[in-house]
mmCIF entry with sequence, helices, sheets and N, C-alpha, C, O atoms, coordinates in Angstrom:
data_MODEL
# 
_entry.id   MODEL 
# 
_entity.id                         1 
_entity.type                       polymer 
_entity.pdbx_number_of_molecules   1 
# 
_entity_poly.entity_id                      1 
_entity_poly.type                           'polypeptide(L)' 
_entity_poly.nstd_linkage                   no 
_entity_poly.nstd_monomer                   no 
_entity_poly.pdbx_seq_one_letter_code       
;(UNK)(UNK)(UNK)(UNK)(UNK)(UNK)(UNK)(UNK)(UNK)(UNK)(UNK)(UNK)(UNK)(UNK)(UNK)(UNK)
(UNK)(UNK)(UNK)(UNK)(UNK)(UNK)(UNK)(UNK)(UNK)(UNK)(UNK)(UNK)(UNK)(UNK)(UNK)(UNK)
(UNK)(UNK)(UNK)(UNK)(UNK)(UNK)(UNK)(UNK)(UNK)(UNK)(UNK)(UNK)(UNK)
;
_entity_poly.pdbx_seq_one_letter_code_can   XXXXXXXXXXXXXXXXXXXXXXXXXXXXXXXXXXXXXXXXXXXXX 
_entity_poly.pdbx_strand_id                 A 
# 
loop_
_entity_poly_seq.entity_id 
_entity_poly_seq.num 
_entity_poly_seq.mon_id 
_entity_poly_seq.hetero 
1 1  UNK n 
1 2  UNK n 
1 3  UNK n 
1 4  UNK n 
1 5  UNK n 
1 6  UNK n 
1 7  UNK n 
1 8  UNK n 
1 9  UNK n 
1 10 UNK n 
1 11 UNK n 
1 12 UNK n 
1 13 UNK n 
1 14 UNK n 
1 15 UNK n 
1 16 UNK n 
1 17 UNK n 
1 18 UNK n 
1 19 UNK n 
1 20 UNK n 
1 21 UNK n 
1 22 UNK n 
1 23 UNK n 
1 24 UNK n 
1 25 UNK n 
1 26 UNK n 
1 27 UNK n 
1 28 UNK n 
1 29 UNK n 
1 30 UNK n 
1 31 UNK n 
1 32 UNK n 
1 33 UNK n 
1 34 UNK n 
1 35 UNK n 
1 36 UNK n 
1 37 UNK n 
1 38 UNK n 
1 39 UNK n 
1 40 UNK n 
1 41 UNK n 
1 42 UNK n 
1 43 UNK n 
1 44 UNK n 
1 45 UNK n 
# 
_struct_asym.id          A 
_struct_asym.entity_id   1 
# 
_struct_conf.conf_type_id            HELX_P 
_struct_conf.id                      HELX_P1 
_struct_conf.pdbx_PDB_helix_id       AA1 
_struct_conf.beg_label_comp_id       UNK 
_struct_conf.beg_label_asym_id       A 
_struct_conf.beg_label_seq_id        23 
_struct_conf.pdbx_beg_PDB_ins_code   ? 
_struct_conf.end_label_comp_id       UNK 
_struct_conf.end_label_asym_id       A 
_struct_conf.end_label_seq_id        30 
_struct_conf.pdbx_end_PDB_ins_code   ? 
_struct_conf.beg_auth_comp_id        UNK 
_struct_conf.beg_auth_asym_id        A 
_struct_conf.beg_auth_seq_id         23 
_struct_conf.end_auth_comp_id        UNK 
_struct_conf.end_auth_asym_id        A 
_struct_conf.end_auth_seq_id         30 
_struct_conf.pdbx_PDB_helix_class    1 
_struct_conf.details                 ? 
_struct_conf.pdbx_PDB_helix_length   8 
# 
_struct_conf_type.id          HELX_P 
_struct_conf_type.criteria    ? 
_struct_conf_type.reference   ? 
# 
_struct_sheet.id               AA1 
_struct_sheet.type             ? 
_struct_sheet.number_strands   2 
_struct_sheet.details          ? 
# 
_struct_sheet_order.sheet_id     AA1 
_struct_sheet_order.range_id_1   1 
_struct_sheet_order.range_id_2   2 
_struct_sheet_order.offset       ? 
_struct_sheet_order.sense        anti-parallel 
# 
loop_
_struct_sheet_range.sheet_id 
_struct_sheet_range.id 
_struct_sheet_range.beg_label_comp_id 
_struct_sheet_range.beg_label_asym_id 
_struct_sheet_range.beg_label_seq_id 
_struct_sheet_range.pdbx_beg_PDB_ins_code 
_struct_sheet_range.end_label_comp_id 
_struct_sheet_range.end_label_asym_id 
_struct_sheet_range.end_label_seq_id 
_struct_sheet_range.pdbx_end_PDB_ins_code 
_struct_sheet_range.beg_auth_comp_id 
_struct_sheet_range.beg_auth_asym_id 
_struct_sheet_range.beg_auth_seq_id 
_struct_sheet_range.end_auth_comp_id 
_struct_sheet_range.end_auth_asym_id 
_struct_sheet_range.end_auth_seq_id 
AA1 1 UNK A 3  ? UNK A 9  ? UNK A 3  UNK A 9  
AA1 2 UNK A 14 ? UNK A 20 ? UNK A 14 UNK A 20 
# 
loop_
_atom_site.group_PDB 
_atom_site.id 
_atom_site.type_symbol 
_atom_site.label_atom_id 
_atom_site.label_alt_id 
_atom_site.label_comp_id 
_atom_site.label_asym_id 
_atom_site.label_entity_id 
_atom_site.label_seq_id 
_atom_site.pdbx_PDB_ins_code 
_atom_site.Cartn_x 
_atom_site.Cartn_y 
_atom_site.Cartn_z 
_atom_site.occupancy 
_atom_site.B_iso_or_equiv 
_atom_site.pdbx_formal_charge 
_atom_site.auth_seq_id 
_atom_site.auth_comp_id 
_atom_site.auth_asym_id 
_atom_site.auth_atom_id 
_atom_site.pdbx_PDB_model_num 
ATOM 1   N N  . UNK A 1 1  ? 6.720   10.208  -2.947  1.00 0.00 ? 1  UNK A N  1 
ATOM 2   C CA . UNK A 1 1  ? 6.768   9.480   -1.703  1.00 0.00 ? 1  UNK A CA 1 
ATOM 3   C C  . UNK A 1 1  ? 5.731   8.353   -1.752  1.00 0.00 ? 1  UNK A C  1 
ATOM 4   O O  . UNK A 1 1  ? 4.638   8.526   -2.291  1.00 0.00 ? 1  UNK A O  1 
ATOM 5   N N  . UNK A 1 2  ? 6.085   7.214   -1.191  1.00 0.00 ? 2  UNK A N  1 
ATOM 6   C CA . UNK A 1 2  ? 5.449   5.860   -1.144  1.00 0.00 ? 2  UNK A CA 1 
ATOM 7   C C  . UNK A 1 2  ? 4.604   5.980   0.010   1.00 0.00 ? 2  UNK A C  1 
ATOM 8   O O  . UNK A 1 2  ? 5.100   6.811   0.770   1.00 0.00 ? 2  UNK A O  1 
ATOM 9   N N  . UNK A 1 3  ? 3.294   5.388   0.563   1.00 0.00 ? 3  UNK A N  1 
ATOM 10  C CA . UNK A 1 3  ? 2.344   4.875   1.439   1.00 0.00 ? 3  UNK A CA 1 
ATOM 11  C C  . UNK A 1 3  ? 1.943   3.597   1.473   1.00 0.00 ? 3  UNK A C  1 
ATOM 12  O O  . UNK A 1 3  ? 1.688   2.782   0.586   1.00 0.00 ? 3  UNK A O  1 
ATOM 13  N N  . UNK A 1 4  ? 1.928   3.551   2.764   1.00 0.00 ? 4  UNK A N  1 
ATOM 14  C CA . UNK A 1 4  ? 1.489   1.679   2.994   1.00 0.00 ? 4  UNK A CA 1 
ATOM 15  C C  . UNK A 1 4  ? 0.148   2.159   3.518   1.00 0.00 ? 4  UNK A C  1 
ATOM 16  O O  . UNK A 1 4  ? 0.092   3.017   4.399   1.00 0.00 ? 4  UNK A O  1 
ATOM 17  N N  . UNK A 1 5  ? -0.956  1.596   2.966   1.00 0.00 ? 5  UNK A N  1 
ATOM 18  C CA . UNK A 1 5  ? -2.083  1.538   3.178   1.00 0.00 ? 5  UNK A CA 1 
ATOM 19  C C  . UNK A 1 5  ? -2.778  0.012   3.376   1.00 0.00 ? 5  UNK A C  1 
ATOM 20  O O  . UNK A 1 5  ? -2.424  -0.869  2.592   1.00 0.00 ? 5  UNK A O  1 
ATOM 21  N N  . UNK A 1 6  ? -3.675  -0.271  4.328   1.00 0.00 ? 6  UNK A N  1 
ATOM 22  C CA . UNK A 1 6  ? -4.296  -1.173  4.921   1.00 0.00 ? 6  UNK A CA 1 
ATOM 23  C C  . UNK A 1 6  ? -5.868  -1.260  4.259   1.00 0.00 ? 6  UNK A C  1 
ATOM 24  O O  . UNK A 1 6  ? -6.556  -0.245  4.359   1.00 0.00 ? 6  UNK A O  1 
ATOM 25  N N  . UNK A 1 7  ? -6.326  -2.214  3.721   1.00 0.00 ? 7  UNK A N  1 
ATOM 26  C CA . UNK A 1 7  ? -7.920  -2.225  3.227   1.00 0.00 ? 7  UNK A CA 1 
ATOM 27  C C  . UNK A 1 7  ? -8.529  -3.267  3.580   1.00 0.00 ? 7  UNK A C  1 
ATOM 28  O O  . UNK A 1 7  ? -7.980  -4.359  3.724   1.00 0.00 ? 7  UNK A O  1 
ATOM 29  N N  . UNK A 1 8  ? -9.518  -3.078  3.725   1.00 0.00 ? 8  UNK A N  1 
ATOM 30  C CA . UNK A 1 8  ? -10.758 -4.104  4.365   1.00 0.00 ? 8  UNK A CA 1 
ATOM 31  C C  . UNK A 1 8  ? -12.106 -4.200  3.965   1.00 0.00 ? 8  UNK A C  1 
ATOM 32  O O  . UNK A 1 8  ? -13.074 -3.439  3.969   1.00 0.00 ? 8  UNK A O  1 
ATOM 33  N N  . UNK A 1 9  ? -11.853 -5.502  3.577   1.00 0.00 ? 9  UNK A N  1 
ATOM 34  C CA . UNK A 1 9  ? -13.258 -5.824  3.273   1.00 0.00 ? 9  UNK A CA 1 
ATOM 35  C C  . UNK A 1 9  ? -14.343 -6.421  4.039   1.00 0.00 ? 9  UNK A C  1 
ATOM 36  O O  . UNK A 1 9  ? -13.950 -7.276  4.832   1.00 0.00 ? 9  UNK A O  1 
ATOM 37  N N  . UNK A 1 10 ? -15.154 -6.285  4.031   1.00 0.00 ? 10 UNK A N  1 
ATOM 38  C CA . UNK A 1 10 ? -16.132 -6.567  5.184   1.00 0.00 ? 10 UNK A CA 1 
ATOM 39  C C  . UNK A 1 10 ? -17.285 -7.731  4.819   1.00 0.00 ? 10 UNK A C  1 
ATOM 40  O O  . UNK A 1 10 ? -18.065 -8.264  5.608   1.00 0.00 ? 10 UNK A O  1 
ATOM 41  N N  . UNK A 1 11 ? -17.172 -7.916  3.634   1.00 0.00 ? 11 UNK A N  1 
ATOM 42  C CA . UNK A 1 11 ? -17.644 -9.325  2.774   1.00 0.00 ? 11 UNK A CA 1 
ATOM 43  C C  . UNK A 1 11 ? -17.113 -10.557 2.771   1.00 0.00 ? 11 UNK A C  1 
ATOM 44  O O  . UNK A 1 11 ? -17.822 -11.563 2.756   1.00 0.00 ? 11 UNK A O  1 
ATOM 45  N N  . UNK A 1 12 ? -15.836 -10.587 2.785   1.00 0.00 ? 12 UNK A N  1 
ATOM 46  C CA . UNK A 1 12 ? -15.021 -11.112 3.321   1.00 0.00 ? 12 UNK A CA 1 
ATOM 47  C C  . UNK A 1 12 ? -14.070 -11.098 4.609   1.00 0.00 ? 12 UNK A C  1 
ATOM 48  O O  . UNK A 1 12 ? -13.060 -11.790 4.738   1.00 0.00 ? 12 UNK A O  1 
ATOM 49  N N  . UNK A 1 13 ? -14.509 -10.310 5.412   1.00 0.00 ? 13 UNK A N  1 
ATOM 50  C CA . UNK A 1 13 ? -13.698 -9.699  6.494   1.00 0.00 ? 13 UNK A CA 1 
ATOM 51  C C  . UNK A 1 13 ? -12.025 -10.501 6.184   1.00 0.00 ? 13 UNK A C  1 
ATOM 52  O O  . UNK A 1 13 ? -11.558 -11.565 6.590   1.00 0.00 ? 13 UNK A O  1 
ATOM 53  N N  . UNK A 1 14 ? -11.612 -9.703  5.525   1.00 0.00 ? 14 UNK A N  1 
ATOM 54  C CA . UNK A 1 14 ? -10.298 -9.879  5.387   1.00 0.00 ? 14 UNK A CA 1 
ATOM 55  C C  . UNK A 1 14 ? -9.672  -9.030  5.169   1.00 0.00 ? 14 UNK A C  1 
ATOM 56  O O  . UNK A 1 14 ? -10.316 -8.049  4.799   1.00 0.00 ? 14 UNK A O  1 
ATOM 57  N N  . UNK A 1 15 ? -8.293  -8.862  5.233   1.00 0.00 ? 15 UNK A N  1 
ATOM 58  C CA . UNK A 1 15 ? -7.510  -7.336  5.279   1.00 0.00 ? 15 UNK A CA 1 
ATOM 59  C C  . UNK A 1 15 ? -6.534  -7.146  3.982   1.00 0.00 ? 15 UNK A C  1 
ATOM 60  O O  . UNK A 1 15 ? -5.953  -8.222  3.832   1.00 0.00 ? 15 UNK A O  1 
ATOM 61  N N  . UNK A 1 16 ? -6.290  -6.596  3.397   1.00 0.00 ? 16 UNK A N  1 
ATOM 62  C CA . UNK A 1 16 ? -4.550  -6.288  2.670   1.00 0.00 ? 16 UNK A CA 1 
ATOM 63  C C  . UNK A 1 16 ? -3.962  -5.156  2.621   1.00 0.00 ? 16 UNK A C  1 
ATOM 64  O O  . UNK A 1 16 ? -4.502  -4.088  2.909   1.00 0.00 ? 16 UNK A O  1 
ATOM 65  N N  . UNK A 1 17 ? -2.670  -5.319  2.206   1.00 0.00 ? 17 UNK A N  1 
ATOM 66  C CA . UNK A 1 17 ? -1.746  -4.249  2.649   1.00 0.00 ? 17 UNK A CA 1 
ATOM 67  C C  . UNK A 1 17 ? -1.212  -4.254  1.273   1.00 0.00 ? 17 UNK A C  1 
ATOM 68  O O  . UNK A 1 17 ? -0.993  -5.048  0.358   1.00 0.00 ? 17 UNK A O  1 
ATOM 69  N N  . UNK A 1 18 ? -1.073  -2.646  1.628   1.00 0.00 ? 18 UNK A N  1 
ATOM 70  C CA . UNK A 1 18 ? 0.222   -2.515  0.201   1.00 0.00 ? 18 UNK A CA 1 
ATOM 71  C C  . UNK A 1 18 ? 0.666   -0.934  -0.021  1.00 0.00 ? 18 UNK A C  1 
ATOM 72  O O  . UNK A 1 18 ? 0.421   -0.235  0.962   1.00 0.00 ? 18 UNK A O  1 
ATOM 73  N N  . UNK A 1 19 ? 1.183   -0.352  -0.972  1.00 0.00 ? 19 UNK A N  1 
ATOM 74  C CA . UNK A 1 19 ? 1.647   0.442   -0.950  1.00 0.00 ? 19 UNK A CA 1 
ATOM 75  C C  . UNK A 1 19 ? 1.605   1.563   -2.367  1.00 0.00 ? 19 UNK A C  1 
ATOM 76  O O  . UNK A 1 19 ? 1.395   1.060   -3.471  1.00 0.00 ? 19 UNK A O  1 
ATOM 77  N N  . UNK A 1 20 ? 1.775   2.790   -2.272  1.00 0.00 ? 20 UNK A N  1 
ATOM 78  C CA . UNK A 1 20 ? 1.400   3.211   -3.155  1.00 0.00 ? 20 UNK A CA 1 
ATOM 79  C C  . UNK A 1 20 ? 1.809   4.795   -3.126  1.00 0.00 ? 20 UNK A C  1 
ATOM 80  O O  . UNK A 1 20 ? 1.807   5.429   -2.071  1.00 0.00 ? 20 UNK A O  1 
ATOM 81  N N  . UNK A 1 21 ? 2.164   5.377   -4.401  1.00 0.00 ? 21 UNK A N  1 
ATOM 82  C CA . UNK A 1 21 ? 2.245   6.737   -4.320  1.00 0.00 ? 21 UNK A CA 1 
ATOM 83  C C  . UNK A 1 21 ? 0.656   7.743   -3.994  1.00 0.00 ? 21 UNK A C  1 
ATOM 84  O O  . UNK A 1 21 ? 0.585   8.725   -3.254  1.00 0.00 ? 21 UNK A O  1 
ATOM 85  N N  . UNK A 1 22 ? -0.391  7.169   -4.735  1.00 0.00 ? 22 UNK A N  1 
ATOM 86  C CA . UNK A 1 22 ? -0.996  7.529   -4.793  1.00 0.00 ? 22 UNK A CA 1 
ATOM 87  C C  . UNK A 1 22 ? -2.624  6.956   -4.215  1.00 0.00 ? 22 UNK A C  1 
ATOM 88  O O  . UNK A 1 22 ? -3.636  6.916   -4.914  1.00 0.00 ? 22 UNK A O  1 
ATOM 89  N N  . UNK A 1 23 ? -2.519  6.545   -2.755  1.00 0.00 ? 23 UNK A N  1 
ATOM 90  C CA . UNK A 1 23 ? -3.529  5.763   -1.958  1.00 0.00 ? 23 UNK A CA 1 
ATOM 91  C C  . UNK A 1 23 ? -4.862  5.705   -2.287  1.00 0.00 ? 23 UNK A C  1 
ATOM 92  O O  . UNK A 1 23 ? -5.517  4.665   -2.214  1.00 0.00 ? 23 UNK A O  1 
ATOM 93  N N  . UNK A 1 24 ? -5.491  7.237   -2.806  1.00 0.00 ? 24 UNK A N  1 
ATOM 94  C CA . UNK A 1 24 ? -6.976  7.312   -3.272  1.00 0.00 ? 24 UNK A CA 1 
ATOM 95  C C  . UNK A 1 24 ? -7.401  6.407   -4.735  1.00 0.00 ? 24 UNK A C  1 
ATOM 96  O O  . UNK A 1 24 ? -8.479  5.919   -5.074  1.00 0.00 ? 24 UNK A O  1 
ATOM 97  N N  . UNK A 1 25 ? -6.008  6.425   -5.438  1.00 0.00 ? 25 UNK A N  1 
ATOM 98  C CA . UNK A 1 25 ? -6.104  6.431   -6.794  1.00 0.00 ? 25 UNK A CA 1 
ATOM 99  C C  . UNK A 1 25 ? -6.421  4.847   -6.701  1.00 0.00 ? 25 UNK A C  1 
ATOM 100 O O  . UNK A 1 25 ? -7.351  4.275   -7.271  1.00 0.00 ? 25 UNK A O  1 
ATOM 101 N N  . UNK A 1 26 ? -5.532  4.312   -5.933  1.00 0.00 ? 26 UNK A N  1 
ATOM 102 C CA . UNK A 1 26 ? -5.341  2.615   -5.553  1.00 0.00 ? 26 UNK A CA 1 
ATOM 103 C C  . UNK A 1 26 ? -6.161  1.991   -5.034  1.00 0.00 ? 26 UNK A C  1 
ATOM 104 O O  . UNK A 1 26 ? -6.297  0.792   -5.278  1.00 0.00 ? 26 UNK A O  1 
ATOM 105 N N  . UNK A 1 27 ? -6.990  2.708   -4.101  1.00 0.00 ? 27 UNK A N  1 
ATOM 106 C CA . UNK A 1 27 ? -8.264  2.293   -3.271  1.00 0.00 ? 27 UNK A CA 1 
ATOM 107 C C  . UNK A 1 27 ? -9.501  2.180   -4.752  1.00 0.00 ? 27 UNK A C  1 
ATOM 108 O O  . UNK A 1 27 ? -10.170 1.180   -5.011  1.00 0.00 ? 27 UNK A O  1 
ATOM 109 N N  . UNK A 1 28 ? -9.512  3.172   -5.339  1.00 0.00 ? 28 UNK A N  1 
ATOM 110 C CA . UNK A 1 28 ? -10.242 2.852   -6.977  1.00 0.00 ? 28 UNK A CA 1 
ATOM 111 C C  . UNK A 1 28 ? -10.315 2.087   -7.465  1.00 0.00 ? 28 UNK A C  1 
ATOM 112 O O  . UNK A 1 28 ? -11.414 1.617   -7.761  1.00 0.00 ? 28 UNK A O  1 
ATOM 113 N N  . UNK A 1 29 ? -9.067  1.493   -7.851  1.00 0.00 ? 29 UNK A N  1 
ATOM 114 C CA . UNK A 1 29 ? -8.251  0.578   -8.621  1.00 0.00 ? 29 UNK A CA 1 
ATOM 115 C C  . UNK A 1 29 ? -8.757  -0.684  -8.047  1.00 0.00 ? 29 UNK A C  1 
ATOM 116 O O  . UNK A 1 29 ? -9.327  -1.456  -8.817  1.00 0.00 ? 29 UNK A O  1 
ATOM 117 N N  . UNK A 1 30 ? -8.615  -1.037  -6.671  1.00 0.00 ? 30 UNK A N  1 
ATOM 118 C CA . UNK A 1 30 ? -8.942  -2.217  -6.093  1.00 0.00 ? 30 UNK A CA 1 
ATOM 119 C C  . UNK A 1 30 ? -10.285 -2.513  -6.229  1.00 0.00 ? 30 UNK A C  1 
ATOM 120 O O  . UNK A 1 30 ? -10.757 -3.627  -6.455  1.00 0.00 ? 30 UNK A O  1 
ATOM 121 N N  . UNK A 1 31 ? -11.059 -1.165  -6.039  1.00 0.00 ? 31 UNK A N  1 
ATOM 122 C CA . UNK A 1 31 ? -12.936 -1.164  -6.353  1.00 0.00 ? 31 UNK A CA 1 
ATOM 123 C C  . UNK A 1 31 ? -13.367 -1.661  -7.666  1.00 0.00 ? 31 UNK A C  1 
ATOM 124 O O  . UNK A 1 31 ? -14.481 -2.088  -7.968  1.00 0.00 ? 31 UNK A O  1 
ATOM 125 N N  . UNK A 1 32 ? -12.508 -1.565  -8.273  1.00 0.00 ? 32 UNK A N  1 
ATOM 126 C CA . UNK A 1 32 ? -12.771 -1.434  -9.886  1.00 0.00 ? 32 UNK A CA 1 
ATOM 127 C C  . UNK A 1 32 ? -12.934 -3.280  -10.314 1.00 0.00 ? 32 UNK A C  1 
ATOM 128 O O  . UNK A 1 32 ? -13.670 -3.790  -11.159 1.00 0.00 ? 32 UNK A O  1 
ATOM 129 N N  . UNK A 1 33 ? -11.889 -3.985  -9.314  1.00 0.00 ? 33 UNK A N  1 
ATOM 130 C CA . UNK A 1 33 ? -11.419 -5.188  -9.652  1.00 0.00 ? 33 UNK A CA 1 
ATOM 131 C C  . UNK A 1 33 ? -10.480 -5.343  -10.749 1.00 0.00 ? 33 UNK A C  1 
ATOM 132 O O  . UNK A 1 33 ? -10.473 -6.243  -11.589 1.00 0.00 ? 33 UNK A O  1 
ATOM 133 N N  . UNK A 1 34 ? -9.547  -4.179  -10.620 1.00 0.00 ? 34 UNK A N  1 
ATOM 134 C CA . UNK A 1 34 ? -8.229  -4.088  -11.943 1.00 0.00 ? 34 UNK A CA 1 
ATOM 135 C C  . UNK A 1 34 ? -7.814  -5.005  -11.415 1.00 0.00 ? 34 UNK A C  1 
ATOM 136 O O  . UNK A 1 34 ? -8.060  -5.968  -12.141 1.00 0.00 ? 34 UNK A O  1 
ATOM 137 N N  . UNK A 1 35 ? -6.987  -5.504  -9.998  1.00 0.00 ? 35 UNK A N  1 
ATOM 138 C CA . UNK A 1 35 ? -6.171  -5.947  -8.744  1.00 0.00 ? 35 UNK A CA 1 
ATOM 139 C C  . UNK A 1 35 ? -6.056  -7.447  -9.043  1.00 0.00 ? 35 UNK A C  1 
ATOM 140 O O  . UNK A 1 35 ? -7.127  -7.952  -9.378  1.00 0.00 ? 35 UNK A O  1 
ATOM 141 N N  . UNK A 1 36 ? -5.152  -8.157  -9.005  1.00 0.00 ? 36 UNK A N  1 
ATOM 142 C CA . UNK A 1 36 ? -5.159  -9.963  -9.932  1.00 0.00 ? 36 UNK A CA 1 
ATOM 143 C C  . UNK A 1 36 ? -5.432  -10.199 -8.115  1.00 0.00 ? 36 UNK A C  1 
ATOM 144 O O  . UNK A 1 36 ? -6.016  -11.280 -8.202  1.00 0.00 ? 36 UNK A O  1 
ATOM 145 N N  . UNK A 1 37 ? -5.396  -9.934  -6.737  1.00 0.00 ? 37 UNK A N  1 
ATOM 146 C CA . UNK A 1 37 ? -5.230  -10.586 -6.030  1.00 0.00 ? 37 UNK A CA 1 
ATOM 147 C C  . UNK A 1 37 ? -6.705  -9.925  -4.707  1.00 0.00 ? 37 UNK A C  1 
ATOM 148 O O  . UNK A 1 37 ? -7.169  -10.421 -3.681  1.00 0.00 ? 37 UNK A O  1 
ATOM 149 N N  . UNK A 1 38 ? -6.961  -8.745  -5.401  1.00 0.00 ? 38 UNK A N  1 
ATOM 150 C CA . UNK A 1 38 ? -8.404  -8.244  -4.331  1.00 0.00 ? 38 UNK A CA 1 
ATOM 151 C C  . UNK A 1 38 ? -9.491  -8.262  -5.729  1.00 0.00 ? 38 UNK A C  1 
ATOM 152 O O  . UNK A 1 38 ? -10.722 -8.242  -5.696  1.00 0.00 ? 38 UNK A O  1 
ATOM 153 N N  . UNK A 1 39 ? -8.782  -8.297  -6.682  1.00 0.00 ? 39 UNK A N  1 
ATOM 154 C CA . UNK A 1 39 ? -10.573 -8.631  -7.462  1.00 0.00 ? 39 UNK A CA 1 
ATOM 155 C C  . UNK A 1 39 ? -11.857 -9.763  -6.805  1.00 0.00 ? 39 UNK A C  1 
ATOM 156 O O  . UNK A 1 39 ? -11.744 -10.658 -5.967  1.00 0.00 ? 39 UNK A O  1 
ATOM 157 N N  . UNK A 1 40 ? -12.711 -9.424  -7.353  1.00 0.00 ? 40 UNK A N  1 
ATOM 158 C CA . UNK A 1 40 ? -13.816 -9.984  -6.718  1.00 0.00 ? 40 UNK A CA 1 
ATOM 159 C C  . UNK A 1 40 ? -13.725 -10.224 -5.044  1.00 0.00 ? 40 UNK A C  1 
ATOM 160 O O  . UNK A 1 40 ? -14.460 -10.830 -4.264  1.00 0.00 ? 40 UNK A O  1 
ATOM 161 N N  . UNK A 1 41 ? -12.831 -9.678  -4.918  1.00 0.00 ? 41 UNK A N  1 
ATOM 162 C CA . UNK A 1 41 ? -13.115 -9.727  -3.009  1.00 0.00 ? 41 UNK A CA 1 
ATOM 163 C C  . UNK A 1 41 ? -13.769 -8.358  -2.163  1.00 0.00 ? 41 UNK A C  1 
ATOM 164 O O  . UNK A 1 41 ? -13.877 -8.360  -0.937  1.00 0.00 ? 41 UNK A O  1 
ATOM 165 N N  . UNK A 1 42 ? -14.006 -7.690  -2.664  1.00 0.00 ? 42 UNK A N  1 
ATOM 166 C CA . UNK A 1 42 ? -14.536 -6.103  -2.410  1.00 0.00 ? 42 UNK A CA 1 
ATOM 167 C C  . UNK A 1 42 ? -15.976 -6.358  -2.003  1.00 0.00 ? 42 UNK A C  1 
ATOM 168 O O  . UNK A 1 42 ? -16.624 -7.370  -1.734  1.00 0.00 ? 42 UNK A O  1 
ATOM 169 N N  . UNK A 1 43 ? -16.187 -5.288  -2.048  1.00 0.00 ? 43 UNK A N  1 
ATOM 170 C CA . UNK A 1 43 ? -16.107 -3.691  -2.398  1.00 0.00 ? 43 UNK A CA 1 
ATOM 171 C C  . UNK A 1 43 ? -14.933 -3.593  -0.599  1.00 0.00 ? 43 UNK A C  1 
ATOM 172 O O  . UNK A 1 43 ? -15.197 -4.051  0.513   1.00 0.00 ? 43 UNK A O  1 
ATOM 173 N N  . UNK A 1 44 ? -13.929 -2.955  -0.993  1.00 0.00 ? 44 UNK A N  1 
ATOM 174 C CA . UNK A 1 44 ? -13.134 -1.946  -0.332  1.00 0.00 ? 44 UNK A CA 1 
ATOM 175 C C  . UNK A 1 44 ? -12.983 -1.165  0.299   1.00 0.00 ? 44 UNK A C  1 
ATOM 176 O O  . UNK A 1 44 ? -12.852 -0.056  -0.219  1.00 0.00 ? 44 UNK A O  1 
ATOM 177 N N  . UNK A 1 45 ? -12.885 -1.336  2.386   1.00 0.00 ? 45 UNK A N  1 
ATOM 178 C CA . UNK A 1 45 ? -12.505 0.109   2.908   1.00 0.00 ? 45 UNK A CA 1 
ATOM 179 C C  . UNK A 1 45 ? -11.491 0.591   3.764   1.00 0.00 ? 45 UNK A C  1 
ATOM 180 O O  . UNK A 1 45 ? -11.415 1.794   4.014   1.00 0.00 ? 45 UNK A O  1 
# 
């Protein structure tokens, strides 16, 4: 099953959306700066 999850950064106060089987794993992923479109915009909550 798929999830749409909402994240926010507060460095940027800006938001994104997206979706995912696995939400914890993805919220990582975005921390990490794997992401071509939330890299360097984090840290992530």
């Amino acid at each position: 099953m798929f999830y749409v999850y909402i994240i926010y950064s507060k460095t940027f106060d800006i938001y994104y959306k997206g979706f995912s089987e696995d939400v914890a794993q993805r919220l990582l992923y975005h921390n990490e700066n794997r992401s071509r479109y939330t890299s360097n915009k984090g840290p992530w909550d």
